[in-house]
N, C-alpha and C positions, 0 to 999 in steps of 0.2 A: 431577526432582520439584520440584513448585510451591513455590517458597522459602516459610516460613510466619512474619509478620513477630513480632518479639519488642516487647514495649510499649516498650522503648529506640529503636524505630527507626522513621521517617516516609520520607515525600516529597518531594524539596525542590528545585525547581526541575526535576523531572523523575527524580531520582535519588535511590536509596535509602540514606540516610545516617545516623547514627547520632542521637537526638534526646536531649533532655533528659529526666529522669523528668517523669511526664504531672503529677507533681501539687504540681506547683511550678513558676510563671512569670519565666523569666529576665529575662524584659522590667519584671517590674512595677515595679521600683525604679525603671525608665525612665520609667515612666508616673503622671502624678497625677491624680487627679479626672476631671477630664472627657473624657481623653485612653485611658482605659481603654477595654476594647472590651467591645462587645455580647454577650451570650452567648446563641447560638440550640443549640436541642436539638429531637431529631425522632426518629424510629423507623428513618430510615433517609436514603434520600438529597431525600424528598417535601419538607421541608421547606427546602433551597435554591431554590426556587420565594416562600422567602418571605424568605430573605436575600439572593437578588438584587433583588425590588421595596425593600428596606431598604438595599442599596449603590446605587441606581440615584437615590435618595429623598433619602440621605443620604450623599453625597461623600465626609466628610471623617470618618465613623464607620469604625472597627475592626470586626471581624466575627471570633468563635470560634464556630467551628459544629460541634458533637458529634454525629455519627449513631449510632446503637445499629442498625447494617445487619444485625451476624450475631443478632438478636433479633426483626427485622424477621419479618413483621408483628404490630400490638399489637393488632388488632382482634378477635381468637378467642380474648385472652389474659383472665384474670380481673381484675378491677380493682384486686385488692389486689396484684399482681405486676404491673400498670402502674404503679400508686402508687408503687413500692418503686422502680422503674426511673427515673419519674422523680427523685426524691429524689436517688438515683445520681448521675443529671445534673449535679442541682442542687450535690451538695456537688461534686462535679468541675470547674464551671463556678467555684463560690465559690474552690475554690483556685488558681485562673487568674485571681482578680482584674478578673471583671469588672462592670461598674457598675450591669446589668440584665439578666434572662433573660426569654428570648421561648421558649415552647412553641411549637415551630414544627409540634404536631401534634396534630389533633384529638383524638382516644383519649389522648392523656397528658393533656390539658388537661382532658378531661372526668372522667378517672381523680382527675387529681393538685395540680390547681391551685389549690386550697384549701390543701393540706397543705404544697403548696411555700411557699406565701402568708404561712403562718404562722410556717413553720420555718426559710426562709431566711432571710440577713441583708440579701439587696439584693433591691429589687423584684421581680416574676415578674406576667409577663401573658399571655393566651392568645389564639388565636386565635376561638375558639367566640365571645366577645361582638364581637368585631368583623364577626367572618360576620353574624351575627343583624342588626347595625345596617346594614351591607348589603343585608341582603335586604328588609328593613322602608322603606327607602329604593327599591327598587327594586320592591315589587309593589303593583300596583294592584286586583287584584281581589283582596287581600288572604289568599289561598291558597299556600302555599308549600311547596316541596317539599325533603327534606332528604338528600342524596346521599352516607351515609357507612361506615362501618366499623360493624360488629354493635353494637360496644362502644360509640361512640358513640350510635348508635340508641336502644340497650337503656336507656341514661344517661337519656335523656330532656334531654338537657344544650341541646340548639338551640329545644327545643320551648321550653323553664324560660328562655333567655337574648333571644327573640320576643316572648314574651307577657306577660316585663316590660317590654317597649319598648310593646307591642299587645295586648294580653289579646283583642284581636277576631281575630288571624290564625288562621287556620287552616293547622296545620302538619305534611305527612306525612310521616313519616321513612321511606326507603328502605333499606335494609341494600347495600350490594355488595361481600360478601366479599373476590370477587377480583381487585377492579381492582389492590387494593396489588400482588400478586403477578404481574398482567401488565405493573406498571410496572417492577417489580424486576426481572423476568424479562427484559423487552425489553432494560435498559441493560445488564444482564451480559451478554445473550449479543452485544450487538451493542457492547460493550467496544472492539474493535479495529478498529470504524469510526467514529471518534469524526469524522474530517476530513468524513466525509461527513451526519454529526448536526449537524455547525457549518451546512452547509447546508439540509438540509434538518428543515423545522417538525413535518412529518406520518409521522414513521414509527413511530407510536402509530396509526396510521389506517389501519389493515389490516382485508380482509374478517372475517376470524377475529374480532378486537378490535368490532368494529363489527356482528357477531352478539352477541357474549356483554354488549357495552353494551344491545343494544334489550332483550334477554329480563332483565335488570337492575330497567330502566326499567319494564318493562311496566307496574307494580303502578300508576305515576305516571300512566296515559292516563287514567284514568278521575276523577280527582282536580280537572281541573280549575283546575290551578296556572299563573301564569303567570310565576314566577320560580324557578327549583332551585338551591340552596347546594350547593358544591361543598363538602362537609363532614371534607378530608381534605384535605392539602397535596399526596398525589402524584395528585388528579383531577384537576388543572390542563393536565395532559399528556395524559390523553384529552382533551377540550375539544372537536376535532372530533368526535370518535366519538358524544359526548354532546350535543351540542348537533345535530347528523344526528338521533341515536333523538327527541328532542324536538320536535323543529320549528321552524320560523319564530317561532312565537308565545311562546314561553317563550325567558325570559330567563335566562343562567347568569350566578352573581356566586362568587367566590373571595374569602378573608378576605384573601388580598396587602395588595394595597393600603391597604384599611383598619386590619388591624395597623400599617402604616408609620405612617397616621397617628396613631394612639394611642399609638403607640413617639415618635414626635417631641414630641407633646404634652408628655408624662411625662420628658420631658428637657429639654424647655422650661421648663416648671414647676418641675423639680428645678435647673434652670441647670447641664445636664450635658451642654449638646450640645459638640461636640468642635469645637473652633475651626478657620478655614480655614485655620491654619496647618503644620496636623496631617496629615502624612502617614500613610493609612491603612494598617495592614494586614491583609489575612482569612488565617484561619488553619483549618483544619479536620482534624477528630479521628473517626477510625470504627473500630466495633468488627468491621468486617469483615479477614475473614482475607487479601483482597485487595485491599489499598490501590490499588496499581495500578489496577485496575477502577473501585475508588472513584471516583480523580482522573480516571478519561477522562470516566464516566459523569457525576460532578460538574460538570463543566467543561462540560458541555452542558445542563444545567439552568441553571447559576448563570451560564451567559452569556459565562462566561473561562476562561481557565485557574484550575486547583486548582493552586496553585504551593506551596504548602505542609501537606502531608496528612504525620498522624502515627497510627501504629495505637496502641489503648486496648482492654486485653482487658476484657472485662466481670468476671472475675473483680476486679480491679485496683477497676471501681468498685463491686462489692458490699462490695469489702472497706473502701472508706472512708466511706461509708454508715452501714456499723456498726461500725467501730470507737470 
């Protein structure tokens, strides 16, 4: 029987060891001010696509990164139980002591980001306005197209985040249900060839994948757009598939990069970037019941090994939420 892990226990250098309670940081006494780390949070594993452009960006930052995997996906969910999820996050992240949270996911950003905003005690930024300045940067015939989760969509939240940069773009949003679930789908089941994900880019680029991208897309031919926001951190990983149904002439842009630089700004400004003296560490927290899988699959998104993964049951963050 598949071991089922208890919120006492993680991953830690490859083995399963006994951890600290998730809601309390041994380390923070260790750390002051600017040496504190990042706090990224996601739906699931999509948003390590946006803590690796942020360790790739910034060297000498810490990284705590919280998936809520066994909740995954948040796009068919209601917004006021995305809200709530994020929150979760958010006080989970505050009692790890760290210096800033980064929604590292469309659908929570668009749910929750306000509420985090107000109600946390340390900044919270999302990815949605950096997507938006993105693509504003990037189309020329001023048509754009919006690649994301129902709940995203639905929000209106990329249309509202364009058209205060550009009130002239023209902005179509696209719904695609199921890409979260063919992202999820693919790293679980191909968990135990993680040496061979190190090598190769394209195993998101299957005929199967690359049918259910065009009939996705279709809505978009007719539109006219010559740039598409990739409006979900785990689209990043189709990228071939999507940019095949699209064509030569359109252009795909992801919020990565440009969160980094809005994340760097906002630490610049606060005088909280972590000194080159600082030895980093990433640390990462999932509510999935198979941590193990977590760490392979994670480790080929974020570029390296997960050398530190700890399991977080969701009951655990409901309960500090509201208490």
């Amino acid at each position: 029987m598949q071991h089922q892990p208890t919120s006492q226990e993680r991953i830690e250098q490859g083995s399963l060891v006994t951890a600290e309670p998730t809601v309390t940081d041994p380390l923070a006494a260790e750390r002051s001010g600017n040496s504190r780390p990042i706090g990224v949070f996601d739906s699931g594993l999509g948003g390590l696509t946006v803590a690796r452009a942020m360790a790739r960006a910034l060297p000498h930052e810490s990284i705590y990164y919280l998936g809520d995997t066994k909740r995954c996906p948040y796009g068919p969910r209601s917004e006021d139980e995305v809200r709530s999820f994020v929150m979760q996050a958010g006080r989970w992240l505050e009692a790890h002591d760290v210096k800033i949270m980064v929604i590292a996911c469309n659908t929570a950003t668009a749910a929750g980001l306000h509420l985090a905003q107000q109600l946390l005690r340390v900044p919270v930024i999302g990815v949605i306005a950096p997507g938006a300045r993105a693509a504003i940067n990037t189309t020329r015939t001023r048509k754009v197209g919006v690649l994301a989760t129902e709940l995203t969509v639905r929000s209106g939240a990329y249309r509202r985040a364009i058209h205060s940069l550009d009130a002239g773009v023209d902005v179509y949003g696209c719904p695609a249900p199921s890409f979260v679930e063919i992202v999820e789908r693919e790293l679980a089941t191909g968990a135990h060839l993680q040496e061979r994900w190190l090598e190769d880019g394209d195993i998101f680029d299957t005929p199967e994948n690359r049918a259910e991208v065009r009939r996705t897309l279709s809505p978009l031919a007719d539109r006219d757009v010559d740039t598409v926001v990739l409006g979900c951190t785990h689209f990043p990983l189709l990228a071939g598939p999507i940019e095949a149904a699209l064509g030569p002439g359109v252009r795909v842009v992801s919020s990565a990069e440009e969160t980094t630089r809005e994340l760097t700004d906002i630490l610049e400004r606060r005088e909280q970037l972590a000194s080159e003296s600082v030895t980093p560490r990433h640390r990462f927290a999932t509510t999935s019941d198979n941590i193990a899988e977590f760490a392979a699959a994670g480790s080929f998104i974020f570029g390296q090994p997960l050398r530190s993964v700890e399991y977080v049951g969701p009951e655990e963050l409901d309960a500090l939420y509201h208490r």
